[in-house]
MOPAC internal coordinates of N, CA, C and O (Angstrom, degrees):
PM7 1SCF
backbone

  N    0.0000 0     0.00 0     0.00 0    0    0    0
  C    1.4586 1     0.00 0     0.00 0    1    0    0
  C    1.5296 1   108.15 1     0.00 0    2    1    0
  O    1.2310 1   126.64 1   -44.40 1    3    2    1
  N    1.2986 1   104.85 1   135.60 1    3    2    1
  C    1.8485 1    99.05 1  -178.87 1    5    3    2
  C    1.6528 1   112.55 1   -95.73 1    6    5    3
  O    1.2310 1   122.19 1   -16.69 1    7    6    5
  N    1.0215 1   113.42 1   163.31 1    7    6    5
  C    1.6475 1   144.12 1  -159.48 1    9    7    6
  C    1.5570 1    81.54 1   -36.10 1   10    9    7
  O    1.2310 1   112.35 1   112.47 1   11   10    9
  N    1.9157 1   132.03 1   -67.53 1   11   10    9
  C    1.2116 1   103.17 1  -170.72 1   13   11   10
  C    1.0402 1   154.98 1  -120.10 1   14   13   11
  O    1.2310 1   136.16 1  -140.42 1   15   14   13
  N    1.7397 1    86.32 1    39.58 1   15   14   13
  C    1.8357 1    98.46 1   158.15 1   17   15   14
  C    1.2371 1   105.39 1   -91.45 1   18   17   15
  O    1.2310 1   110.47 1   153.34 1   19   18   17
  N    1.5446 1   135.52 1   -26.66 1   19   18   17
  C    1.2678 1   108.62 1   159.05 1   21   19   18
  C    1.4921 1   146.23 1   -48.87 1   22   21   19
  O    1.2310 1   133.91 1   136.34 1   23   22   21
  N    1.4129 1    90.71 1   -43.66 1   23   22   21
  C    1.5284 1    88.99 1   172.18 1   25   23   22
  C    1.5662 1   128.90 1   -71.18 1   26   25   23
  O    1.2310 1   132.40 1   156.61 1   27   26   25
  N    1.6437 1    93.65 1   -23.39 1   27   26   25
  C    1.6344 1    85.51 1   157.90 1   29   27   26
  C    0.9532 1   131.24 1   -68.10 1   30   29   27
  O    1.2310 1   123.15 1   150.76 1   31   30   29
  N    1.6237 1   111.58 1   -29.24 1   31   30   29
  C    1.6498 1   112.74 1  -178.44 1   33   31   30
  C    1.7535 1   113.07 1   -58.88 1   34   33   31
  O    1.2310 1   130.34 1   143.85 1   35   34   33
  N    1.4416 1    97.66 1   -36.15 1   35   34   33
  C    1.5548 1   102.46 1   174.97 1   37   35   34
  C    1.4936 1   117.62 1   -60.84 1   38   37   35
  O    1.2310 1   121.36 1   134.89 1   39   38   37
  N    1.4794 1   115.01 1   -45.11 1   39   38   37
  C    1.2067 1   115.30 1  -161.80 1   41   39   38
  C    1.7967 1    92.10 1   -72.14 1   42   41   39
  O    1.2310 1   119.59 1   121.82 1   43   42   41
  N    1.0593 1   118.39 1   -58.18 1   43   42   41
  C    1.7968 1   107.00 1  -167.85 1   45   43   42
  C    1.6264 1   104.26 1   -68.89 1   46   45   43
  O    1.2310 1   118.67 1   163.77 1   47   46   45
  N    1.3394 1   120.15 1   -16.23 1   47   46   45
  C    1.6953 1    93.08 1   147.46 1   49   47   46
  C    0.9898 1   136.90 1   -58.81 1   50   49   47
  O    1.2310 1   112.06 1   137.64 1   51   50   49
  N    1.6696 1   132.59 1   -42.36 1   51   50   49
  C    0.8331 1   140.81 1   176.83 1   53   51   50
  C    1.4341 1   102.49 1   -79.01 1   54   53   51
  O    1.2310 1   100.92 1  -166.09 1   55   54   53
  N    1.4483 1   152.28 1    13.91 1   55   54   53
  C    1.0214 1   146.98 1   140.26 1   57   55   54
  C    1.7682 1   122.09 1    96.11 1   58   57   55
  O    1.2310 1   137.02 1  -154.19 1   59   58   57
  N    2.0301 1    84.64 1    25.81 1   59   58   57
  C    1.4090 1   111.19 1  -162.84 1   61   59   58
  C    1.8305 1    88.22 1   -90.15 1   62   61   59
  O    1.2310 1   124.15 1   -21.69 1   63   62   61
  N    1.0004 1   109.64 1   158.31 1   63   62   61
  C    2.0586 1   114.03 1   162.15 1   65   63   62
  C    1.7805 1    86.92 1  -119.55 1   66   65   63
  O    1.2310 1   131.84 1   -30.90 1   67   66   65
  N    1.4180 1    94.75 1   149.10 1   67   66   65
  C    1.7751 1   113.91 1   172.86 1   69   67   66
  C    1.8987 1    81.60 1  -125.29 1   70   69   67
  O    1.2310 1   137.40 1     0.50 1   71   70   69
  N    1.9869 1    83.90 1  -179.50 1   71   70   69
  C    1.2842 1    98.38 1   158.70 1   73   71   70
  C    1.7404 1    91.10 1  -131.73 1   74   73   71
  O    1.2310 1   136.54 1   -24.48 1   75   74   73
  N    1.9605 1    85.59 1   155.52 1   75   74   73
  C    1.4479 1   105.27 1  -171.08 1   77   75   74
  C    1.8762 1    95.27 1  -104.59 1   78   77   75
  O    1.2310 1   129.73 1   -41.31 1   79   78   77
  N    1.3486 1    98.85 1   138.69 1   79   78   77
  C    1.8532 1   106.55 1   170.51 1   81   79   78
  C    1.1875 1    93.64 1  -120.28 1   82   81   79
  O    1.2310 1   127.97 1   -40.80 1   83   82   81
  N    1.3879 1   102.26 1   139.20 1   83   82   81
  C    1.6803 1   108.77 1   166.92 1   85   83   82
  C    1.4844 1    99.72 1  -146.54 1   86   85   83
  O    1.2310 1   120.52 1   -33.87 1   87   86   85
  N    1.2820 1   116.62 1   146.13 1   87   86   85
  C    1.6066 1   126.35 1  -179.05 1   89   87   86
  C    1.8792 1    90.83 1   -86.53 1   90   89   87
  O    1.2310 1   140.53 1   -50.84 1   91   90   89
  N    1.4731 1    77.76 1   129.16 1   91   90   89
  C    1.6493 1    84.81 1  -177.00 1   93   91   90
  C    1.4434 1    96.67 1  -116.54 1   94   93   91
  O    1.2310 1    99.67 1   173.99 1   95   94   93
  N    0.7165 1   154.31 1    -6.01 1   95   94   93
  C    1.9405 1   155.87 1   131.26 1   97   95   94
  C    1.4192 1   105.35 1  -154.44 1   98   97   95
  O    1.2310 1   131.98 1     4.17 1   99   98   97
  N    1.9575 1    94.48 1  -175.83 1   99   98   97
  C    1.2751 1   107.52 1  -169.73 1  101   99   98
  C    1.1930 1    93.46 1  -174.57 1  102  101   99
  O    1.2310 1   129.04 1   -18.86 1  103  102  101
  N    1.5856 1   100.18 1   161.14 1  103  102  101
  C    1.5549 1   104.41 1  -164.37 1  105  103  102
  C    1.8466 1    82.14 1  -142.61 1  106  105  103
  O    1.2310 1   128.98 1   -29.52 1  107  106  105
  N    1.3221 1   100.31 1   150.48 1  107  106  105
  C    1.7413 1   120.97 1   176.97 1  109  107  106
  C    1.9382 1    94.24 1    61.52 1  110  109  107
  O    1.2310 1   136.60 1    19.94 1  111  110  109
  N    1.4079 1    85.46 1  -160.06 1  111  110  109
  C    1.3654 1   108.31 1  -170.77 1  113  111  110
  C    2.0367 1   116.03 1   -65.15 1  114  113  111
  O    1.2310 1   110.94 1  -104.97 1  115  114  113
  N    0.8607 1   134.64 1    75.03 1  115  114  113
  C    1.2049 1   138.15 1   150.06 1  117  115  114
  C    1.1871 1   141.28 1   -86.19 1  118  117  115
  O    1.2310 1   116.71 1   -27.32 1  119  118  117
  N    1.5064 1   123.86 1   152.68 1  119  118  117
  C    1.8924 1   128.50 1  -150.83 1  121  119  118
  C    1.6077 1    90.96 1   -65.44 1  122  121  119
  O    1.2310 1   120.11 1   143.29 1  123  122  121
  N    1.5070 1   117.40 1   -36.71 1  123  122  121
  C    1.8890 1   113.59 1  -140.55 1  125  123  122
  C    1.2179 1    84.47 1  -125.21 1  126  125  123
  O    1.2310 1   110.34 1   -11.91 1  127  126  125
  N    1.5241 1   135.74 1   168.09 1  127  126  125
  C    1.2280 1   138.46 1   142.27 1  129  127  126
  C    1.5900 1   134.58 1   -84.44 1  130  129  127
  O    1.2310 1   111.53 1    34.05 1  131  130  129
  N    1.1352 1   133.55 1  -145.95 1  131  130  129
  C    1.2388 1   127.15 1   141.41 1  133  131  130
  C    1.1463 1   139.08 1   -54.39 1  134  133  131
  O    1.2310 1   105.85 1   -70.74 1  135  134  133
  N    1.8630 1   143.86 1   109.26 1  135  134  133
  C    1.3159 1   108.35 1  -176.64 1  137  135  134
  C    1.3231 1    98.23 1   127.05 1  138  137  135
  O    1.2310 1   121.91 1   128.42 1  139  138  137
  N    1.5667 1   113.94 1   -51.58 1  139  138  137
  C    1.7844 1   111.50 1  -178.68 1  141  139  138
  C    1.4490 1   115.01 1   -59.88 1  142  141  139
  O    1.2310 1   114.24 1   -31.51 1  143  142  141
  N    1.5204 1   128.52 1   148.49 1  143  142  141
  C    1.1948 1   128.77 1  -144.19 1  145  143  142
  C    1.5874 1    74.95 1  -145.97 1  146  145  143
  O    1.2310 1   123.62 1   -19.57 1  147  146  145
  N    1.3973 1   110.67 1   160.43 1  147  146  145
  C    1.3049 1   160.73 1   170.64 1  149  147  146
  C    1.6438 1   119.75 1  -132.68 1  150  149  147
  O    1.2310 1   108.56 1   -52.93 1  151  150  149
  N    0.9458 1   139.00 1   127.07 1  151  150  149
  C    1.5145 1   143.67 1   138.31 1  153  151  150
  C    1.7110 1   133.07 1   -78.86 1  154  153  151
  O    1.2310 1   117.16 1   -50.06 1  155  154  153
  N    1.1196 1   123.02 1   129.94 1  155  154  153
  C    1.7414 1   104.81 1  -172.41 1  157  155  154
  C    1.5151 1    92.45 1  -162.03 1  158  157  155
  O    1.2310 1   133.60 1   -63.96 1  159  158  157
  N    1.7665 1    91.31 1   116.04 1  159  158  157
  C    1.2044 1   138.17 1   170.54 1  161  159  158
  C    1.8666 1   116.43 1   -57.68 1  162  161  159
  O    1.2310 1   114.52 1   -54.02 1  163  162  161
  N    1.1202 1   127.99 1   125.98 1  163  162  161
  C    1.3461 1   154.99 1   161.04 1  165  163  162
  C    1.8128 1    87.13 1    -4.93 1  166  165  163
  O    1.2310 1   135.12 1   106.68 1  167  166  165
  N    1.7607 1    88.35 1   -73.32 1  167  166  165
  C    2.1102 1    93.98 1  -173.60 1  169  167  166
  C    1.1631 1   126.51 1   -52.25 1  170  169  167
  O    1.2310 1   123.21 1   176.08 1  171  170  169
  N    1.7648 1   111.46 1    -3.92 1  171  170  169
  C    1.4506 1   119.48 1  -165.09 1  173  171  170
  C    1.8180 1   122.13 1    80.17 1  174  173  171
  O    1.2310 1   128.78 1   178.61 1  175  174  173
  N    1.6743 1   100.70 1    -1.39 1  175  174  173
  C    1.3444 1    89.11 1   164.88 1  177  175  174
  C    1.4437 1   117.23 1   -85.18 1  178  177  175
  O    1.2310 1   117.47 1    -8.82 1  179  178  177
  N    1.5222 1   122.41 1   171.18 1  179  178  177
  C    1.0810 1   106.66 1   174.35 1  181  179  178
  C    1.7698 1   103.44 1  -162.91 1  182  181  179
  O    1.2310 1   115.30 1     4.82 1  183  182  181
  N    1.4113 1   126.51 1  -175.18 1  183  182  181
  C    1.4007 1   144.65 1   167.06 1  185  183  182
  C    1.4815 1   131.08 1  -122.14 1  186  185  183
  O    1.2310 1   127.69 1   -19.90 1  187  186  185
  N    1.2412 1   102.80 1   160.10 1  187  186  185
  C    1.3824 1   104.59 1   176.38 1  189  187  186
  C    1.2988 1   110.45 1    75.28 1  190  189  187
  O    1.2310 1   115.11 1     5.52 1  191  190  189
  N    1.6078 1   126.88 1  -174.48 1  191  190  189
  C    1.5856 1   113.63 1   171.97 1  193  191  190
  C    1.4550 1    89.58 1  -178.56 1  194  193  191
  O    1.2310 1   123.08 1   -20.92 1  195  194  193
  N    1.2386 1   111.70 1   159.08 1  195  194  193
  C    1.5846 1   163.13 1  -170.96 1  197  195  194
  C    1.4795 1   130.32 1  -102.13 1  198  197  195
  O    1.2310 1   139.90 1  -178.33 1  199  198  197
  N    1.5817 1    79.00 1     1.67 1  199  198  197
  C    1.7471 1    84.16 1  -175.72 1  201  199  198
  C    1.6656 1   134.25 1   124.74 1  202  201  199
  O    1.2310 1   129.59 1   160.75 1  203  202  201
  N    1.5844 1    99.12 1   -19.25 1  203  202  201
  C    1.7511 1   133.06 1  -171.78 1  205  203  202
  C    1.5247 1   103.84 1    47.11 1  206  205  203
  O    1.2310 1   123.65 1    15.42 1  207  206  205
  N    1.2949 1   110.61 1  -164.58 1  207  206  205
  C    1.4700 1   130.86 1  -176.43 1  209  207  206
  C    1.8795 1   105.86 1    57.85 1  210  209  207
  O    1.2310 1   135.32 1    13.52 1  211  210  209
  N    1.1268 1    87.96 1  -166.48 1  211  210  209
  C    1.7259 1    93.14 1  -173.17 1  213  211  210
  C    1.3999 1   115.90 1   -36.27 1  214  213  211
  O    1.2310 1   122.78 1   136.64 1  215  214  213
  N    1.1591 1   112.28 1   -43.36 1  215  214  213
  C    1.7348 1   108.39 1  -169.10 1  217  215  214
  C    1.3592 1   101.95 1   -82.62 1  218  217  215
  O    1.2310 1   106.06 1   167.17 1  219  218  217
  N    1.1518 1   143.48 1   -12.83 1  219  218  217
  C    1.3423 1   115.94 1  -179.72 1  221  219  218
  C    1.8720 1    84.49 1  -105.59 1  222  221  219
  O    1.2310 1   112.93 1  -174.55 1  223  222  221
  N    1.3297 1   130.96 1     5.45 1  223  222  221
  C    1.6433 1   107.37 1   157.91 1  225  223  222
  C    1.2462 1   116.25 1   -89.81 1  226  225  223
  O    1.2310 1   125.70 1  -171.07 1  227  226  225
  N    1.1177 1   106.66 1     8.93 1  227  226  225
  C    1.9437 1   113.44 1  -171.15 1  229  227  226
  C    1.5591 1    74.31 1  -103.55 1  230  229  227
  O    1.2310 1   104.07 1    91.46 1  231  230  229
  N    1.4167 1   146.98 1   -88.54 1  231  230  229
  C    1.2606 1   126.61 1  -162.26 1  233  231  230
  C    1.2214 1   116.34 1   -36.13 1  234  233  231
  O    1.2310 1   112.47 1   143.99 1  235  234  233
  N    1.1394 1   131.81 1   -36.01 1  235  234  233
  C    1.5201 1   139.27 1  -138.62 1  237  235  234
  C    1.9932 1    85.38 1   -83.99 1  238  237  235
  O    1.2310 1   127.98 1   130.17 1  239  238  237
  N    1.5143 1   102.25 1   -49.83 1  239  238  237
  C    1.3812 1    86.09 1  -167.88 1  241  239  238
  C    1.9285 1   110.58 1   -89.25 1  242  241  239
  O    1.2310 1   118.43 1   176.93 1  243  242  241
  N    1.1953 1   120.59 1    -3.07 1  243  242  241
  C    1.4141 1   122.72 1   149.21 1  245  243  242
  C    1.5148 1   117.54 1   -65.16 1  246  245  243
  O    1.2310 1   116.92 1   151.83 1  247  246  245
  N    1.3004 1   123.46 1   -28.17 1  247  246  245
  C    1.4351 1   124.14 1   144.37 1  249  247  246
  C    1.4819 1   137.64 1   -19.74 1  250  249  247
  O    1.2310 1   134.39 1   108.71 1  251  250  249
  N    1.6421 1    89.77 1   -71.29 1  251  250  249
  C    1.5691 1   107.43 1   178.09 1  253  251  250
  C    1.5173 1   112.58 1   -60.69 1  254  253  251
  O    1.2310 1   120.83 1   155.50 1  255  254  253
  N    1.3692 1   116.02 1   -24.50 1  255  254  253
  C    1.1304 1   118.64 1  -159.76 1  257  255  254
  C    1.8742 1    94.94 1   -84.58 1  258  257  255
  O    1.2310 1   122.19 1   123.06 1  259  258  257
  N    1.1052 1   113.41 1   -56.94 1  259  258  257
  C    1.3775 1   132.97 1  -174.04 1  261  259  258
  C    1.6021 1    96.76 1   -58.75 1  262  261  259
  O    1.2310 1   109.75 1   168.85 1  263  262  261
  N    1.2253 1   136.83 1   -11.15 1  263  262  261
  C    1.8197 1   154.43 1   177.87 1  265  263  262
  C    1.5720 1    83.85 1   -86.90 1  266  265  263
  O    1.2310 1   108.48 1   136.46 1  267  266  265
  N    1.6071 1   139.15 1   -43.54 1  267  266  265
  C    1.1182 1   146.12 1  -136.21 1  269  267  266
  C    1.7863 1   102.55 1   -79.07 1  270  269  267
  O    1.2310 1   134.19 1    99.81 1  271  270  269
  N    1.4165 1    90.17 1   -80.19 1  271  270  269
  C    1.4062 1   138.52 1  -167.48 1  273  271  270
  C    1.7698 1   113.52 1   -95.00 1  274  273  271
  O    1.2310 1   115.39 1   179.62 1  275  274  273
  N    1.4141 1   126.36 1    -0.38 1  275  274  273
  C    1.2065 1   117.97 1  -174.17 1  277  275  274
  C    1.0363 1   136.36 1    35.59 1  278  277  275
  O    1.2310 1   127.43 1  -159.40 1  279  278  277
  N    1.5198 1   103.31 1    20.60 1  279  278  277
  C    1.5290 1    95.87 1  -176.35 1  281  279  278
  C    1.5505 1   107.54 1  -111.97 1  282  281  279
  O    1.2310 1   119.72 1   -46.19 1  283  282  281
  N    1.4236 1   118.13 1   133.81 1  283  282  281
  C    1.3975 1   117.46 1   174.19 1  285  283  282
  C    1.4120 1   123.84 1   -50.04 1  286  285  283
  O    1.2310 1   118.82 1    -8.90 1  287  286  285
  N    1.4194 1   119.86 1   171.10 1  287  286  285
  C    1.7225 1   116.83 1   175.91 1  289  287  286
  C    1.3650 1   111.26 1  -176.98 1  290  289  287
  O    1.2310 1   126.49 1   -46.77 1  291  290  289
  N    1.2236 1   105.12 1   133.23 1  291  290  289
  C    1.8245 1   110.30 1   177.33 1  293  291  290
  C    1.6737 1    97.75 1   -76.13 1  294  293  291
  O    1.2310 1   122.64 1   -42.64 1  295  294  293
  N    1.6168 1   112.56 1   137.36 1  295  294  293
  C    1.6027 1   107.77 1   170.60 1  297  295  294
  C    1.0037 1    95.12 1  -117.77 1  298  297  295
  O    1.2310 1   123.85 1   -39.47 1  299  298  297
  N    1.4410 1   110.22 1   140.53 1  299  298  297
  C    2.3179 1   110.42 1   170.33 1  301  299  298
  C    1.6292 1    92.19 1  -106.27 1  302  301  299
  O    1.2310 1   134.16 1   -57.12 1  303  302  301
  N    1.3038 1    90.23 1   122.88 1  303  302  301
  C    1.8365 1   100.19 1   173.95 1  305  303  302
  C    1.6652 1    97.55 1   -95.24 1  306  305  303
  O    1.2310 1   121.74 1   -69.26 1  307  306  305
  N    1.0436 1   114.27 1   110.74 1  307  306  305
  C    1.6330 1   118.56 1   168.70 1  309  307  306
  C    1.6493 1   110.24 1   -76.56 1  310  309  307
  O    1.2310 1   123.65 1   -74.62 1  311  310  309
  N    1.2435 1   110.60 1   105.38 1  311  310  309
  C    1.6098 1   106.49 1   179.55 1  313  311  310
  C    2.0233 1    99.14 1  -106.01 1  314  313  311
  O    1.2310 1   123.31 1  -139.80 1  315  314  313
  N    1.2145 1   111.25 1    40.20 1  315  314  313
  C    1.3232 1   122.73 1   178.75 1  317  315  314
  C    1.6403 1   120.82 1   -83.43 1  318  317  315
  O    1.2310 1   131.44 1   128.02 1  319  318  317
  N    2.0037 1    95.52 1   -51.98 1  319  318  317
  C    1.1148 1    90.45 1  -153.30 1  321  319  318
  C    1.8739 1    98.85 1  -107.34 1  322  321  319
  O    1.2310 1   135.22 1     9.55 1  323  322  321
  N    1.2963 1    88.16 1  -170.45 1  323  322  321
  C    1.9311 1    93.32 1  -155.05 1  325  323  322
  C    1.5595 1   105.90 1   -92.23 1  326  325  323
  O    1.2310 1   119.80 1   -48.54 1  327  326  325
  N    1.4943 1   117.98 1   131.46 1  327  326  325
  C    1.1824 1   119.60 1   176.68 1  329  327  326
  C    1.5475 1   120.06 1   -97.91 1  330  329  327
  O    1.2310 1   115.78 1   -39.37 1  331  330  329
  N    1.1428 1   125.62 1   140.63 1  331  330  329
  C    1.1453 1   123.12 1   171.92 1  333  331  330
  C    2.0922 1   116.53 1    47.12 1  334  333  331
  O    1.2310 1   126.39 1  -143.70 1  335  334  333
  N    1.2989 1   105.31 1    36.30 1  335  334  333
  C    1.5778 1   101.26 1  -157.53 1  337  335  334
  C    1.5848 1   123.48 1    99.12 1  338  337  335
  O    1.2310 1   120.85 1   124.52 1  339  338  337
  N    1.3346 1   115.99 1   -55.48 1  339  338  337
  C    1.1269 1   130.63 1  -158.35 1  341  339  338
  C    1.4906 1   112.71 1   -77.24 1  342  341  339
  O    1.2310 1   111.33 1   -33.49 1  343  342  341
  N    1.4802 1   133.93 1   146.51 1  343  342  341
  C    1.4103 1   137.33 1  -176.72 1  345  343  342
  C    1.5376 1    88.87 1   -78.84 1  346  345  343
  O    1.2310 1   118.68 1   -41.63 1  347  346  345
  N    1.3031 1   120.13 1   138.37 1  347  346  345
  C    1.5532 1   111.99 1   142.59 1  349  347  346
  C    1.6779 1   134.78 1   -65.98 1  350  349  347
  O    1.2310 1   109.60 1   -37.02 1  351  350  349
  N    1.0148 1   137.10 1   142.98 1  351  350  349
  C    1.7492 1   116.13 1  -156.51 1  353  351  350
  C    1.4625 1   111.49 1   -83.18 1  354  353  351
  O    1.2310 1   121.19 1   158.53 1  355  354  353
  N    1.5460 1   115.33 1   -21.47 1  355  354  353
  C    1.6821 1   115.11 1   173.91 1  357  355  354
  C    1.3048 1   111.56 1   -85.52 1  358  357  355
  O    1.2310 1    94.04 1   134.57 1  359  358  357
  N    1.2287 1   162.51 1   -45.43 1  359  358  357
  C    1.5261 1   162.85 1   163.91 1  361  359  358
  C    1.7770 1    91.17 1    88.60 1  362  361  359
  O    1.2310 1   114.89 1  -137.98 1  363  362  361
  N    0.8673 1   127.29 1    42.02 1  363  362  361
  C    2.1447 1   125.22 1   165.25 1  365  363  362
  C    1.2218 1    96.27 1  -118.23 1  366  365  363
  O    1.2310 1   141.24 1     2.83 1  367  366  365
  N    1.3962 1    76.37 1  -177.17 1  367  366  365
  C    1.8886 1   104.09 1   175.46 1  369  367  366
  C    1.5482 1   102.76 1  -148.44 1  370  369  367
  O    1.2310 1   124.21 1   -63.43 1  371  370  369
  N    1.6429 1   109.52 1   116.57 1  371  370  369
  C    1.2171 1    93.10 1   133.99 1  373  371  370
  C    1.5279 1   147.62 1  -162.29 1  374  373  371
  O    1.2310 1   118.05 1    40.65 1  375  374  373
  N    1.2722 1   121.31 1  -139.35 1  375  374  373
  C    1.6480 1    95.53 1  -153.78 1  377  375  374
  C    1.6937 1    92.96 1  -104.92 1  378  377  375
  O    1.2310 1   124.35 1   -26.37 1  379  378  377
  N    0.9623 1   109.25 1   153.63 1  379  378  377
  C    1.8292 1   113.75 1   176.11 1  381  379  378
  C    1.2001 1    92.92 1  -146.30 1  382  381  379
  O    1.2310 1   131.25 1   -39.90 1  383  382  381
  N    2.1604 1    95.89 1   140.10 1  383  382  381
  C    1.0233 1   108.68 1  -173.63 1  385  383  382
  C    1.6835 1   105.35 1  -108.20 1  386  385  383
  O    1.2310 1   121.06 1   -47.06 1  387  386  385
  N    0.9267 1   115.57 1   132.94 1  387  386  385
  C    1.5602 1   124.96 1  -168.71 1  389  387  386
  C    1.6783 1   123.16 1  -107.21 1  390  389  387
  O    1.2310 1   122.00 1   -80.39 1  391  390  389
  N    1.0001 1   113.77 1    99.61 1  391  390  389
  C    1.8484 1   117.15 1  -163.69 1  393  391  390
  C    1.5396 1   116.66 1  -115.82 1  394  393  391
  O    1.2310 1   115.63 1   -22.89 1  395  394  393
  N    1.0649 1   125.90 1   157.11 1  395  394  393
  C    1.5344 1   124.54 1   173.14 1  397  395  394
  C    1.7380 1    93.50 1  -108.16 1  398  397  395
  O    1.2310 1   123.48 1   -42.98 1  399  398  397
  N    1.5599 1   110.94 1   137.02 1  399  398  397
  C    1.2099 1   126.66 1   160.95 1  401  399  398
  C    1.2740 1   116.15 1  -120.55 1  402  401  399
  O    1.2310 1   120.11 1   -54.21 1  403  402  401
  N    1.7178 1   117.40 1   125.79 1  403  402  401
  C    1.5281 1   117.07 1  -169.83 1  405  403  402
  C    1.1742 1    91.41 1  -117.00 1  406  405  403
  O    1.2310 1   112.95 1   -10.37 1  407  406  405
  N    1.6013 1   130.92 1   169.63 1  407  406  405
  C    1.3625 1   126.26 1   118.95 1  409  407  406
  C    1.2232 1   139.85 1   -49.66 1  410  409  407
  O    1.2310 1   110.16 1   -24.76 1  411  410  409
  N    1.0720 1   136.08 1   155.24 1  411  410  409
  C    1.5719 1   146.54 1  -102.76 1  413  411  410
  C    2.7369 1    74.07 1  -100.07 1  414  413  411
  O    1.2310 1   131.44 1   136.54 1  415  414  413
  N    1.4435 1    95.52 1   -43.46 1  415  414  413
  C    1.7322 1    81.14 1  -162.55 1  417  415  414
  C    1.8256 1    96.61 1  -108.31 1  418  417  415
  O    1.2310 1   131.43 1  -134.66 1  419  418  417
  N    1.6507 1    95.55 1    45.34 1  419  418  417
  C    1.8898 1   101.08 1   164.46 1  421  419  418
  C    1.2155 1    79.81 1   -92.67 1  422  421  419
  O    1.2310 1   107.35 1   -30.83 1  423  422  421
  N    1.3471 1   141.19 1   149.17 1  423  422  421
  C    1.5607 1   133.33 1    92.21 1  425  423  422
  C    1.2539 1   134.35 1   -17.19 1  426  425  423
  O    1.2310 1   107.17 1   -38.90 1  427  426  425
  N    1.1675 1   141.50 1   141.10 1  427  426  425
  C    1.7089 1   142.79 1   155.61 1  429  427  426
  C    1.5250 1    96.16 1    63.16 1  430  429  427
  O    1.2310 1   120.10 1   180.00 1  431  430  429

């Protein structure tokens, strides 16, 4: 089992809910493929990764929100366009799907 299904397994023992990111496609050049997973904890810590740099802090804080509101959401990270001047080095996009997982007697 890898690093973050364990830690989920830990966290909903302990009766914690995370949210799960997973790159659910991508088109052009991107860090992760399909399939790579992230975990992210209530405190904002978290595991695994998506790729780092901006797009996985743009998930990170659609995270918190989805920690918020329980409600799931596809995010499209555009790693296309130019920041501040600068090219970004992958030129894709892609979509991550972002979920809250509780144990069975969390609410929300």
């Amino acid at each position: 089992m890898d690093e973050v299904f364990e830690s989920m397994q830990r966290a909903l023992s302990d009766g914690q809910a995370v949210v799960l990111a997973t790159v659910a496609g991508t088109r052009g050049s991107t860090p992760r493929r399909a399939g790579a997973r992230m975990l992210l904890r209530a405190d904002g810590s978290f595991c695994g990764t998506i790729g780092g740099g901006c797009g996985e802090a743009e998930v990170r804080l659609e995270a918190q929100d989805v920690h918020r509101d329980g409600r799931a959401r596809l995010v499209q990270v555009d790693l296309t366009n130019e920041i501040d001047g600068d090219d970004k080095i992958c030129g894709g996009v892609m979509d991550v799907f972002v979920e809250r997982i509780a144990p069975p007697d969390v609410r929300q």
